[in-house]
C-alpha positions in Angstrom: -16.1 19.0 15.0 -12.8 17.5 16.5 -14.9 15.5 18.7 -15.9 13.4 15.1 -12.6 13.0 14.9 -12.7 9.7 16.1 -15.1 8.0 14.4 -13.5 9.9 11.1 -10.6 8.2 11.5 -12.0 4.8 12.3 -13.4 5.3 9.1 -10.5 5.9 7.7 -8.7 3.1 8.7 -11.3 0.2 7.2 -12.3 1.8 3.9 -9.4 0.9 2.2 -10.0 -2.8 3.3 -13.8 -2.5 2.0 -12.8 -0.8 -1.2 -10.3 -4.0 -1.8 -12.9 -6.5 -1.1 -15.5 -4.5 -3.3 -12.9 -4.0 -6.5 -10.6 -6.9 -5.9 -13.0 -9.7 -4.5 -16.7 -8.8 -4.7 -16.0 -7.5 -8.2 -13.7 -9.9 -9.1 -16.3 -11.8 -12.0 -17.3 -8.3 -13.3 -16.3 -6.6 -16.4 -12.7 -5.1 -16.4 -13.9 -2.0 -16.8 -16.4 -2.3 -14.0 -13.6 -3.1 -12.0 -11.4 0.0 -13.1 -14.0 2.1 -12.2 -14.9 1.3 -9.0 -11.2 1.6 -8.3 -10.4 4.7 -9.8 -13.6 6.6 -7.9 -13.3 4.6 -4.3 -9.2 5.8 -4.8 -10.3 9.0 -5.5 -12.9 9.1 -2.3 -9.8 7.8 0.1 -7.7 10.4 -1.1 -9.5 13.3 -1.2 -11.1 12.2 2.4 -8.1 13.7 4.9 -7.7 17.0 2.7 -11.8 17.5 2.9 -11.5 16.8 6.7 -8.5 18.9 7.6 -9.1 21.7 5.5 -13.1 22.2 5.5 -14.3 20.9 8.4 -11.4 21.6 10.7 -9.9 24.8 9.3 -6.5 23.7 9.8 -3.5 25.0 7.0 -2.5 21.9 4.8 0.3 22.2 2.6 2.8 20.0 0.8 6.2 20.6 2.5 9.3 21.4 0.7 11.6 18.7 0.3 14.0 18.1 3.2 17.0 15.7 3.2 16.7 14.8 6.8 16.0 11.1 6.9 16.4 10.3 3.3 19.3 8.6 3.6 18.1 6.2 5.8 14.7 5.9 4.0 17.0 4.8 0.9 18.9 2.5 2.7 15.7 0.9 4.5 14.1 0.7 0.9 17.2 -1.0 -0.8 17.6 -3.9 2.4 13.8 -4.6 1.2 14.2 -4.4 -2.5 17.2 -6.9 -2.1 15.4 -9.0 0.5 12.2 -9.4 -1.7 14.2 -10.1 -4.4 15.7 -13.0 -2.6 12.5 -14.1 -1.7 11.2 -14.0 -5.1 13.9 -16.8 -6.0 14.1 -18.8 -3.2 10.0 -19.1 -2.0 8.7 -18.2 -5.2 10.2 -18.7 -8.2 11.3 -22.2 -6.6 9.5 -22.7 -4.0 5.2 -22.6 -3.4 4.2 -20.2 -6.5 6.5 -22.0 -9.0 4.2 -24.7 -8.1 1.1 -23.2 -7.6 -0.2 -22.3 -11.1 -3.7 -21.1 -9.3 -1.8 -17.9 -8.0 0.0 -17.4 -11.2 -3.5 -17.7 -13.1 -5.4 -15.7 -10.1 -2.4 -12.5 -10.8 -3.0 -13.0 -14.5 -6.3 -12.5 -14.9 -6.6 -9.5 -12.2 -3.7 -7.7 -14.4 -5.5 -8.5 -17.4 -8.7 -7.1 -16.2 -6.9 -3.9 -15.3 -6.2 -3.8 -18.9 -2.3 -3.7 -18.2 -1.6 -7.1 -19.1 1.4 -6.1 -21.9 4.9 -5.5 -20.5 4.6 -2.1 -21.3 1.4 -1.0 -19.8 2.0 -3.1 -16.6 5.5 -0.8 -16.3 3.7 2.2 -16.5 1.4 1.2 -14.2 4.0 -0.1 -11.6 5.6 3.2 -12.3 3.0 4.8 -11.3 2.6 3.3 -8.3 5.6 4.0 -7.6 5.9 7.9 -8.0 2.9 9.1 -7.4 1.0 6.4 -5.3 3.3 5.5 -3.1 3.6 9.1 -2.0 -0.9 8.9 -1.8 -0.5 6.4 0.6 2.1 8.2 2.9 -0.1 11.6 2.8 -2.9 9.0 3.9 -1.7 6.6 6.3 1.1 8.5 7.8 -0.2 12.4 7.3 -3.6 11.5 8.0 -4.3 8.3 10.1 -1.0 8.1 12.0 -0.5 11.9 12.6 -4.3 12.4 13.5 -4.9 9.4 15.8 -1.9 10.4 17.8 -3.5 13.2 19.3 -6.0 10.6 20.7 -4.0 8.2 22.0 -0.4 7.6 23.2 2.2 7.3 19.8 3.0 3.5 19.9 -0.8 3.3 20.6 -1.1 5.1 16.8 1.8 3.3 15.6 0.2 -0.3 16.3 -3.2 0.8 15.0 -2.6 2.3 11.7 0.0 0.0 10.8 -2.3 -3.0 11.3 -5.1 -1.1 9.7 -2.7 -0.2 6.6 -2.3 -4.1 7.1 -5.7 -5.2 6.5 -6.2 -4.2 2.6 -2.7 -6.3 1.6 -3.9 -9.2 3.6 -7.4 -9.2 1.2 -5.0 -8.9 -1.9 -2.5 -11.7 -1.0 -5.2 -14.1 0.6 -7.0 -13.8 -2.9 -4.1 -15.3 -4.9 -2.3 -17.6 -2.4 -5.3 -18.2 0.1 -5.9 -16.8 3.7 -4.5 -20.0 5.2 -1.2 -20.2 3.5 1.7 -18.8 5.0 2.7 -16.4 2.2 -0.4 -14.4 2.6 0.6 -13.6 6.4 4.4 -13.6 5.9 4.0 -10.7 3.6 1.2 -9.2 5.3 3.0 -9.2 8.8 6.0 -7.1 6.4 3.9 -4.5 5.3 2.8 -3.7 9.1 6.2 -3.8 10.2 7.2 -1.4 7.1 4.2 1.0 8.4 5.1 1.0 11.7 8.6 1.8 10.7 7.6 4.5 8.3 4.8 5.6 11.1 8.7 6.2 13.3 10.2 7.8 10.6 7.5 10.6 9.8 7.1 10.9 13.7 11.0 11.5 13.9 11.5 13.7 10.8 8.0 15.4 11.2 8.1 14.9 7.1 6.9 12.2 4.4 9.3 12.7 2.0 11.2 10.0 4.1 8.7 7.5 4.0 7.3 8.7 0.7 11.1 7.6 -0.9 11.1 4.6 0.9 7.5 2.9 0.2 8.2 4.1 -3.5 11.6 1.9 -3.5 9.8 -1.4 -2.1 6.4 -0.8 -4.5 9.5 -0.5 -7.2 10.6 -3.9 -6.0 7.1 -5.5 -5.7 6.4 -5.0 -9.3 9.9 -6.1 -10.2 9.0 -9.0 -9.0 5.3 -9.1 -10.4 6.9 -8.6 -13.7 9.3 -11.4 -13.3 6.6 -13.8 -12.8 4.3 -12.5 -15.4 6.5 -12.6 -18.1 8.6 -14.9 -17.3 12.2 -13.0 -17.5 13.6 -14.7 -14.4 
């Protein structure tokens, strides 16, 4: 079975790109709902696919650690620098700069939000809360826990590093390139951020043998992401 292993995690690392094109692209004309559900199951396939693998077909204990406070001070202080820096790139490359002037990504945002049926200020809190809490912490039990963790007993760790942080890359790039366009420079600006953020959190799990690090950090930067997708929804900046 571990000699699968491989071609599990490979893939691992391109469904979430495929699921984003199928939901956020491919989709992108159908009915809201449509959309919604093809999210919520392909989520629920990505997430359930390193427990299925580690526990049933390898046999190997998987458990949710107990909370530990080593690194969590640094994972705050990583997680506030970005909060403060996307923030400041909100005001000075957004809200004055290409998507002040671009109503096409404004209207692109809209509509997906819309069609997620979290269009009202309320409902599009609870949602970034969510994403906050809960999925943030998903996505560190995925890419860190699974990919990252896994494919380093393949190849050396900056090998694993590099990969997974390109491949947790590659979904963010389809969802950017859809609102500003795969040839502007915002779209790879913020794509190039979120590798370096999983290759940093990719370090920080690898150093603290823990996601509670990481987990507390990705939460504070998705917190500041829909700050920021809230300011130019509703127009409160």
């Amino acid at each position: 079975m571990k000699n699968r292993e491989p071609f599990i995690l490979l893939f691992a690392a391109i469904y979430p790109t495929l699921l984003t094109l199928l939901y956020f692209v491919w989709l992108a004309d159908s009915p809201g709902t449509f959309q919604k559900t093809t999210f919520l199951f392909g989520k629920a396939v990505q997430f359930s696919l390193p427990l299925l693998w580690v526990a049933f077909f390898c046999h190997e204990p998987w458990f949710l650690r107990r909370f530990s406070s080593g690194g969590v001070r640094e994972a705050v202080g990583f997680g506030l620098l970005v909060f403060a820096a996307t923030l400041v790139c909100h005001y000075v490359f957004l809200r004055f700069g290409p998507l002040s002037e671009n109503a096409n990504a404004v209207g692109a945002i809209r509509s997906k939000v819309d069609a997620f049926g979290i269009g009202q200020p309320a409902l599009f809190i609870l949602f970034g809360l969510f994403y906050t809490l809960v999925h943030s912490g998903l996505e560190e039990y995925y890419w860190r826990w699974f990919v990252f963790r896994r494919l380093a007993r393949h190849i050396d760790r900056r090998g694993a590093i590099f990969l997974s942080s390109v491949a947790f890359m590659a979904h963010h790039v389809v969802l950017l390139g859809s609102y500003f366009g795969y040839g502007h420079w915002l779209t790879w600006f913020g794509s190039l951020g979120v590798a370096i953020g999983g290759a940093y959190w990719s370090w920080s799990y690898h150093r603290f043998d823990s996601i509670w690090p990481a987990w507390i950090s990705h939460g504070i930067i998705d917190a500041a992401l829909f700050t920021v997708g809230f300011l130019v929804l509703f127009h409160f900046a």
